[in-house]
C-alpha positions in Angstrom: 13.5 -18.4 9.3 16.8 -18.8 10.9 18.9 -16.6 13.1 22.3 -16.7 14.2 23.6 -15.0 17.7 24.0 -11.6 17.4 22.6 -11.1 14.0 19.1 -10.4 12.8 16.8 -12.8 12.1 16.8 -14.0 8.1 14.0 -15.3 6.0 14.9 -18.2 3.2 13.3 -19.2 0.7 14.4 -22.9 -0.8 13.6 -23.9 -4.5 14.5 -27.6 -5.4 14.8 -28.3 -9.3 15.0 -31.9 -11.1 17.0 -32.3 -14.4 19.3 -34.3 -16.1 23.2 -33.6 -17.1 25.1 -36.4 -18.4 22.1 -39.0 -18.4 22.1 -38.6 -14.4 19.2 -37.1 -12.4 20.4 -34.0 -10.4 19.0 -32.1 -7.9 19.9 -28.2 -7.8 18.7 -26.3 -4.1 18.5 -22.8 -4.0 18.4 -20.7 -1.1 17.4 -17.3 -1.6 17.2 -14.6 1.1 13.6 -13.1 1.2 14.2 -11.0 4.3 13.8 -7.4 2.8 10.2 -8.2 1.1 9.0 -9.8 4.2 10.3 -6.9 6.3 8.3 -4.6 4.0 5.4 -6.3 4.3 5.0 -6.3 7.9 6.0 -2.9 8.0 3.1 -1.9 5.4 0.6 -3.9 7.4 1.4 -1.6 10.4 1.3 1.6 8.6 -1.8 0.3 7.6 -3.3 -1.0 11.1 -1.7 2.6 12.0 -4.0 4.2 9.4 -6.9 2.8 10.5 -6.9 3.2 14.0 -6.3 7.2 14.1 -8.8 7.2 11.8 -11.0 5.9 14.0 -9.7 7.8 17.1 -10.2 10.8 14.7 -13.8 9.9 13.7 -14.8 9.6 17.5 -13.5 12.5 18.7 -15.3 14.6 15.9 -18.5 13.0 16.3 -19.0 14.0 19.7 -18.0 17.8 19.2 -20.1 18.3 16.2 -23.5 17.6 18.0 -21.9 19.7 20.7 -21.4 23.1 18.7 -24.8 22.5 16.8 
């Protein structure tokens, strides 16, 4: 995770890879920005925390005002 002033914050994902080019070992480093699929997957875990709770909310309201109009 990094961040820069003023800017959101950005998640990075960094891949090293070994392999030879002209009988010399080389290292290639990739960076790749991963901030949208993290940013959907906290956003699914609170629709999903969201889900839950008013279903429970729901569930205890209802409870009571069934025995109620029996």
């Amino acid at each position: 995770v990094y961040s820069i002033k003023g800017m959101e914050e950005k998640y990075v994902q960094i891949k090293a890879n070994n392999f030879i080019l002209n009988k010399k070992e080389k290292v290639l480093l990739q960076i790749i920005d991963v901030s949208h699929s993290i940013m959907y997957d906290q956003q699914k875990a609170e629709n999903a925390f969201l889900a839950v709770s008013n279903a429970c909310v729901s569930h205890e309201l209802r409870n009571p005002l069934n025995s109620i109009i029996a």
